[in-house]
PDB file as gemmi writes it, atoms N, CA and C in Angstrom:
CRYST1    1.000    1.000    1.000  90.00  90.00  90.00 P 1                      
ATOM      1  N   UNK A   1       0.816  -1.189   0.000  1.00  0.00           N  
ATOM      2  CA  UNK A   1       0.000   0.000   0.000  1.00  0.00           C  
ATOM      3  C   UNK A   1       0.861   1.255   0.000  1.00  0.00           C  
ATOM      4  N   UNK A   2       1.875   1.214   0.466  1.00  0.00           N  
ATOM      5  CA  UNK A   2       2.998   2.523   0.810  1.00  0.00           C  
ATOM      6  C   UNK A   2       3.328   2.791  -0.516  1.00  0.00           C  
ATOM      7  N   UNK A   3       3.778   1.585  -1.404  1.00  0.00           N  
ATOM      8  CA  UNK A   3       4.417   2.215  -3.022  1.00  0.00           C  
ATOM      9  C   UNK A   3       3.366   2.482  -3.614  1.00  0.00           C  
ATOM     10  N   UNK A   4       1.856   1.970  -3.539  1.00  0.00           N  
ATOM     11  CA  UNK A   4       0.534   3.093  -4.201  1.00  0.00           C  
ATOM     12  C   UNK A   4       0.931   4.810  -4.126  1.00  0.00           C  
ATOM     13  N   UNK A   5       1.074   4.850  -2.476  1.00  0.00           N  
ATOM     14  CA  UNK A   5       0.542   6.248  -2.371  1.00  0.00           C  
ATOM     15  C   UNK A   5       2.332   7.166  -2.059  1.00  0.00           C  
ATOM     16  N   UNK A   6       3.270   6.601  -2.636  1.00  0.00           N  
ATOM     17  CA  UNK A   6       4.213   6.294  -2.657  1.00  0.00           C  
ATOM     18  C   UNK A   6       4.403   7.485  -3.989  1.00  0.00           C  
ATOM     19  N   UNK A   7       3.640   6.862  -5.113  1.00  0.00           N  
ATOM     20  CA  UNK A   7       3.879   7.170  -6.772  1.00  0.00           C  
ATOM     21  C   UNK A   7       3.432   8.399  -7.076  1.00  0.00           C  
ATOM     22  N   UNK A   8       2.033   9.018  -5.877  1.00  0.00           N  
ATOM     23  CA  UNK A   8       0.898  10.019  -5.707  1.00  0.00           C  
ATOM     24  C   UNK A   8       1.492  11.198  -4.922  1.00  0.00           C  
ATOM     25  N   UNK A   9       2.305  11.296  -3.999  1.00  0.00           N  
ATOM     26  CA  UNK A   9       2.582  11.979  -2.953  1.00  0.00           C  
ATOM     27  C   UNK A   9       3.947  12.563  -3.043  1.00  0.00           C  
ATOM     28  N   UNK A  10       3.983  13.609  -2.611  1.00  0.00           N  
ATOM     29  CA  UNK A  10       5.307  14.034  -3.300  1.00  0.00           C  
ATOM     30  C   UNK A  10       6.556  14.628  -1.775  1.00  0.00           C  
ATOM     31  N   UNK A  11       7.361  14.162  -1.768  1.00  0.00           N  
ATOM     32  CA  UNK A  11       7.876  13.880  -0.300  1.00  0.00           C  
ATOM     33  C   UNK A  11       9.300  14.586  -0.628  1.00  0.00           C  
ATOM     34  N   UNK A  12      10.013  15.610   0.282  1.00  0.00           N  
ATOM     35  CA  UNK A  12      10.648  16.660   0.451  1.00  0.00           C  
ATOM     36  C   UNK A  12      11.884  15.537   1.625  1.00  0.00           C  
ATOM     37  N   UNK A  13      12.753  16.147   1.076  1.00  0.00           N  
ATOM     38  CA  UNK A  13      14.318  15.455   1.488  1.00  0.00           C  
ATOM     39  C   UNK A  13      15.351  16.313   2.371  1.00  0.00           C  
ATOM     40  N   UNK A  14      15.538  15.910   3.184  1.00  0.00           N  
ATOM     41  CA  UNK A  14      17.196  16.216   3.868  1.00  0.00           C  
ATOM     42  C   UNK A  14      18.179  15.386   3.921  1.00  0.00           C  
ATOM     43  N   UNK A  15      19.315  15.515   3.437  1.00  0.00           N  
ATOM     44  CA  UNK A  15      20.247  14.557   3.929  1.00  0.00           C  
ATOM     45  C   UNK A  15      21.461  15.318   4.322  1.00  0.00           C  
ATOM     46  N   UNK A  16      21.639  15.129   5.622  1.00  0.00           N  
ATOM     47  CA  UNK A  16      22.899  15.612   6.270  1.00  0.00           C  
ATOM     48  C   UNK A  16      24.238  14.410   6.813  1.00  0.00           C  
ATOM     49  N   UNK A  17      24.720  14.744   5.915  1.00  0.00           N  
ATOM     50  CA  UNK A  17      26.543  13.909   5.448  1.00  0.00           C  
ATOM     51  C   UNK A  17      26.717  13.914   6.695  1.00  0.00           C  
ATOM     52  N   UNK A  18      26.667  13.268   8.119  1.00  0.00           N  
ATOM     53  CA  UNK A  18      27.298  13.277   9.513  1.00  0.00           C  
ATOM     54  C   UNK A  18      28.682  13.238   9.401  1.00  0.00           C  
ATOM     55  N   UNK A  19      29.308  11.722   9.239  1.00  0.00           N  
ATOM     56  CA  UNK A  19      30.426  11.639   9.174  1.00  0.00           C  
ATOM     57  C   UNK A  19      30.911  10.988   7.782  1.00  0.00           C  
ATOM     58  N   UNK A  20      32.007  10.186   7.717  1.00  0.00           N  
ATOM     59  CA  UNK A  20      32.650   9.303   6.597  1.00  0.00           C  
ATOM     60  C   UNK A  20      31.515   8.304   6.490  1.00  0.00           C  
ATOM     61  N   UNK A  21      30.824   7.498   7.523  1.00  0.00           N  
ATOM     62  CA  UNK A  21      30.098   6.909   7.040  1.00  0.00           C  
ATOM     63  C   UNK A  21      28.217   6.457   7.110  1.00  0.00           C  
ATOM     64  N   UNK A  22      28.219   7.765   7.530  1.00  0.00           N  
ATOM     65  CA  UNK A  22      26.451   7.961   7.684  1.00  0.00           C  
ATOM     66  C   UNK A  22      25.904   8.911   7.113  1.00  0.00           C  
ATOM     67  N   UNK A  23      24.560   9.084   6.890  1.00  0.00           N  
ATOM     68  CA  UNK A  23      23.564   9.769   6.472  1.00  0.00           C  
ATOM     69  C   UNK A  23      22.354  10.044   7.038  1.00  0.00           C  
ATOM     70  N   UNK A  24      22.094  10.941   7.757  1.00  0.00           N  
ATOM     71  CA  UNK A  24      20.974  11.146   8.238  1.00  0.00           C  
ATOM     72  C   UNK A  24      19.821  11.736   7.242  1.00  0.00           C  
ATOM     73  N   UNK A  25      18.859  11.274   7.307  1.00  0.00           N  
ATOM     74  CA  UNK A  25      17.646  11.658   6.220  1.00  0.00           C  
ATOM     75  C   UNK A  25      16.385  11.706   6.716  1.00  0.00           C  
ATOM     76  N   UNK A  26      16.155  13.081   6.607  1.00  0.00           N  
ATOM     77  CA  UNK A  26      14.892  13.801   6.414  1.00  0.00           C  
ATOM     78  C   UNK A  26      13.831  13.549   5.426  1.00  0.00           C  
ATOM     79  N   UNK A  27      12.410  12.987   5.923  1.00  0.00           N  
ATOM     80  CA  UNK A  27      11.506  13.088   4.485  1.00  0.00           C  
ATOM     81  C   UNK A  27      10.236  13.566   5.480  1.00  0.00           C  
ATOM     82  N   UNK A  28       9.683  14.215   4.603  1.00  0.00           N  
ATOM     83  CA  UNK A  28       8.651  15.541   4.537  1.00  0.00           C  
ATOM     84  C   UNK A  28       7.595  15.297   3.640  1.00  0.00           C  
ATOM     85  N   UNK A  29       6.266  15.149   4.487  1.00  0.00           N  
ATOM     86  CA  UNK A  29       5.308  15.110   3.442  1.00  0.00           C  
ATOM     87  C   UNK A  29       4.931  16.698   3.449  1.00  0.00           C  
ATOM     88  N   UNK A  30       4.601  17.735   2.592  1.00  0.00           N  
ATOM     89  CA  UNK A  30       4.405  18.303   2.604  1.00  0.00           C  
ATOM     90  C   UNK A  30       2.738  18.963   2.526  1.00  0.00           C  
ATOM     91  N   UNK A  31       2.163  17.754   2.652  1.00  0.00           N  
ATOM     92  CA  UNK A  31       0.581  18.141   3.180  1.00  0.00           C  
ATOM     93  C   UNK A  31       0.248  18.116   4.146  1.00  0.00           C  
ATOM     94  N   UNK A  32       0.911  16.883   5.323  1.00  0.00           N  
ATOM     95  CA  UNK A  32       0.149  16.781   6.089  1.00  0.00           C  
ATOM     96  C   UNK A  32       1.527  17.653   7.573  1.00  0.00           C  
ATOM     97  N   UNK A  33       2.646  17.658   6.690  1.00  0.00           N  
ATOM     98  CA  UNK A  33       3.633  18.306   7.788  1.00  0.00           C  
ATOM     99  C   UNK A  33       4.508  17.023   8.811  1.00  0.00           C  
ATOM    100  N   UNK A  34       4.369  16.174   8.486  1.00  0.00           N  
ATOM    101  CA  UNK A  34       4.566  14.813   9.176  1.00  0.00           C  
ATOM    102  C   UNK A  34       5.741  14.828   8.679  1.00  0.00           C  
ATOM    103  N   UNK A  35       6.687  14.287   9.511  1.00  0.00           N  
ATOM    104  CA  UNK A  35       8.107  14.465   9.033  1.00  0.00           C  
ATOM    105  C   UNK A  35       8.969  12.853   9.972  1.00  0.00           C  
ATOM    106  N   UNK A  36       9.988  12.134   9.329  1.00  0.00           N  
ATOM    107  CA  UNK A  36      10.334  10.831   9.793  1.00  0.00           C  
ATOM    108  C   UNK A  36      12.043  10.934   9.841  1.00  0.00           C  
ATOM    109  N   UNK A  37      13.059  10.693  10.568  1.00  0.00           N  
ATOM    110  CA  UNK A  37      14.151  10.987  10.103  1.00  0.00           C  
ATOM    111  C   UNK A  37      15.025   9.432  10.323  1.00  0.00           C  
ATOM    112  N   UNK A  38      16.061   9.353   9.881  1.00  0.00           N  
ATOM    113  CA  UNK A  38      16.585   8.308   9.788  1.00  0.00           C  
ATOM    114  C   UNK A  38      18.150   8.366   9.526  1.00  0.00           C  
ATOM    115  N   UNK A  39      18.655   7.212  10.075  1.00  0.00           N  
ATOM    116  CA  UNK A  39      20.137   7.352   9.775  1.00  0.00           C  
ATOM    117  C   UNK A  39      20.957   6.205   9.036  1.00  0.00           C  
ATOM    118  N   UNK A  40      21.522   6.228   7.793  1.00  0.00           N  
ATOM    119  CA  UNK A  40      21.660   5.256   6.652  1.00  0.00           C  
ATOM    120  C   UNK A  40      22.671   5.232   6.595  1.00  0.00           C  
ATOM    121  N   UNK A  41      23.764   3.661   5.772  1.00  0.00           N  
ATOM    122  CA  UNK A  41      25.197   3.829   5.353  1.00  0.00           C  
ATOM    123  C   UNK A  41      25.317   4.821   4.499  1.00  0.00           C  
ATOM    124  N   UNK A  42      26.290   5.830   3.809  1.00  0.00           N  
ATOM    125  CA  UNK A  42      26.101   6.207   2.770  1.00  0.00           C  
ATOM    126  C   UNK A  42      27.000   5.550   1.624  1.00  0.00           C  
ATOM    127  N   UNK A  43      27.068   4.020   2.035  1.00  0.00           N  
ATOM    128  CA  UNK A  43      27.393   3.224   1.022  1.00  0.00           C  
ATOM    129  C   UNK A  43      26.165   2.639   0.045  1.00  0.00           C  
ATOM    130  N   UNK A  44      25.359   3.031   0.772  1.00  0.00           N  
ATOM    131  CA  UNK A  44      23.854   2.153   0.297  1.00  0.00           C  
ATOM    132  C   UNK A  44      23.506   3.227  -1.102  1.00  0.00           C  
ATOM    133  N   UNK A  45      24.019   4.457  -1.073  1.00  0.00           N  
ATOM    134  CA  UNK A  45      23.722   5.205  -1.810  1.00  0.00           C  
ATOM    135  C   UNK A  45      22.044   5.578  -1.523  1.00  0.00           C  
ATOM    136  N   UNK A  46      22.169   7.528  -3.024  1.00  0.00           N  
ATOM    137  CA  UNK A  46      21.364   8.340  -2.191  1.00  0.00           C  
ATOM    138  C   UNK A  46      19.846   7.269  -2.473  1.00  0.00           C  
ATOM    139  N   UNK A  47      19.442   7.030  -3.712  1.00  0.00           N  
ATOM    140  CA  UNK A  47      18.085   6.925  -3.694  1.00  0.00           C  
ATOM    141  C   UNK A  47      17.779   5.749  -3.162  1.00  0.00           C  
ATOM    142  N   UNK A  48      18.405   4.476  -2.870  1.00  0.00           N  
ATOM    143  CA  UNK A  48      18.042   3.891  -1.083  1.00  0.00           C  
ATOM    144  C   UNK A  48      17.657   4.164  -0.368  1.00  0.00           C  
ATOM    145  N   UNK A  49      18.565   5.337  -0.070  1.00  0.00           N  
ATOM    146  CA  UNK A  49      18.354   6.221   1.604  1.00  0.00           C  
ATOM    147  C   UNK A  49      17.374   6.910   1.403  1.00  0.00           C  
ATOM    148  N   UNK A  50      16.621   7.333   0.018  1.00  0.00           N  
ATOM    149  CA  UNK A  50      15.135   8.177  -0.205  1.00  0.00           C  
ATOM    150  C   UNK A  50      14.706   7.152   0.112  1.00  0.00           C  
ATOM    151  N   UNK A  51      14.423   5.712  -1.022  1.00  0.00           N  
ATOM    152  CA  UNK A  51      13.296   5.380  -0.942  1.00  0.00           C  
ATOM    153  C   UNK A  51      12.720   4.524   0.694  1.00  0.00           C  
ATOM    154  N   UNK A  52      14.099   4.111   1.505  1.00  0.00           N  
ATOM    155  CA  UNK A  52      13.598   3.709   2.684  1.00  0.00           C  
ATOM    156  C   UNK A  52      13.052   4.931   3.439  1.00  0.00           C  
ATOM    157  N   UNK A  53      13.533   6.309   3.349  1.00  0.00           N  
ATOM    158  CA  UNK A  53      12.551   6.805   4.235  1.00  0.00           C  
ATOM    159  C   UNK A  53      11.521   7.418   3.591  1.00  0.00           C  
ATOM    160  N   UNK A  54      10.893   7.151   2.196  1.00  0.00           N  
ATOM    161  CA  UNK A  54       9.857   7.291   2.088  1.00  0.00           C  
ATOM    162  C   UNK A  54       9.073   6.264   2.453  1.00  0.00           C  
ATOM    163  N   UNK A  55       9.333   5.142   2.361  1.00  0.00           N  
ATOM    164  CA  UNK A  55       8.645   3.787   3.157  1.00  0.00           C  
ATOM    165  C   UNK A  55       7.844   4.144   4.359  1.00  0.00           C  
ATOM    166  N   UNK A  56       9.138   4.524   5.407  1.00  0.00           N  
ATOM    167  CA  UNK A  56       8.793   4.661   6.618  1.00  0.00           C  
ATOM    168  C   UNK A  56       7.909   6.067   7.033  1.00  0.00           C  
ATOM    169  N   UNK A  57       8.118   6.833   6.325  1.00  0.00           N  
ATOM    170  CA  UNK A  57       6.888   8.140   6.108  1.00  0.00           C  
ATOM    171  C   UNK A  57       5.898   8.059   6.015  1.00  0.00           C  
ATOM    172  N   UNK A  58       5.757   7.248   4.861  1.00  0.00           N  
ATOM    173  CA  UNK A  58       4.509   6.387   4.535  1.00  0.00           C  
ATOM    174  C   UNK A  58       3.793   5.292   5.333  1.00  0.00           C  
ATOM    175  N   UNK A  59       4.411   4.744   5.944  1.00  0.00           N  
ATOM    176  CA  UNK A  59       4.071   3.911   7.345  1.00  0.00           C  
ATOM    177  C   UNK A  59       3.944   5.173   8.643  1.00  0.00           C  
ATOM    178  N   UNK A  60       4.560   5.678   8.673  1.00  0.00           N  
ATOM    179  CA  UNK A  60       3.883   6.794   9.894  1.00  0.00           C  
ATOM    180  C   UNK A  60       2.866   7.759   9.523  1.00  0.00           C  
ATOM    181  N   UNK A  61       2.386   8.109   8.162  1.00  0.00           N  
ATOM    182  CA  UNK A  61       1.351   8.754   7.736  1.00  0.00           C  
ATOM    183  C   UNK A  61       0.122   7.607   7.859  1.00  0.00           C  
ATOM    184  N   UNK A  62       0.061   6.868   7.215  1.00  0.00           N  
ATOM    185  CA  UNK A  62      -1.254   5.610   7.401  1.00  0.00           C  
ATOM    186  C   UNK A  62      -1.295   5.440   9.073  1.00  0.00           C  
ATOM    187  N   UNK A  63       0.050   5.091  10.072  1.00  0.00           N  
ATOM    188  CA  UNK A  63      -0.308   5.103  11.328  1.00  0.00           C  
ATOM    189  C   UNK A  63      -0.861   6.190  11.933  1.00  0.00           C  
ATOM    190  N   UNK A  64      -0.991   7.117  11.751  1.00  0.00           N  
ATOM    191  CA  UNK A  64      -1.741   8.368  12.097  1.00  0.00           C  
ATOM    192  C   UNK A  64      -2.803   8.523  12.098  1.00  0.00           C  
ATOM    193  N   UNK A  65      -2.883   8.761  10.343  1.00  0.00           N  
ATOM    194  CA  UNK A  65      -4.053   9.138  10.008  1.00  0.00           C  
ATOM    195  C   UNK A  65      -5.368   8.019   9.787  1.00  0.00           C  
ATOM    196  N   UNK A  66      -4.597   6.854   9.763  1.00  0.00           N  
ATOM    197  CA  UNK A  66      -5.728   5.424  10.270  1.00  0.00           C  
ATOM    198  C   UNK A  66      -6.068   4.875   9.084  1.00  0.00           C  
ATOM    199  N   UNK A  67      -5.282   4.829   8.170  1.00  0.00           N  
ATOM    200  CA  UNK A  67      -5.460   4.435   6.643  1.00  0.00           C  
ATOM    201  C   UNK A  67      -4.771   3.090   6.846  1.00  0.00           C  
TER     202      UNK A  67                                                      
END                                                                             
């Protein structure tokens, strides 16, 4: 259900370079203001590190809002 509304929803990014080997990442829905952050290898590379925390955005938006 997450990659449905996944394809529909348009989700706003941070990624702050910590050290040599992490990534902290910001994703932002920008409707509802709900925001999830996370911390990734940055071996995994960037659009990994998007698409898992759009996953998990998407799992804390449906837990919310009861979808």
């Amino acid at each position: 259900m997450a990659n449905r509304n996944s394809k529909r929803r348009e989700v706003l990014y941070e990624l702050h370079y910590t050290n040599s080997r992490s990534v902290r990442v910001v994703a932002i829905d920008p409707i509802t203001g709900i925001e999830v952050t996370m911390v990734g290898d940055r071996a995994r590379g960037e659009a990994t590190l998007k698409r898992v925390a759009a996953q998990k955005l998407f799992y804390v938006i449906n837990k919310k809002l009861g979808g």
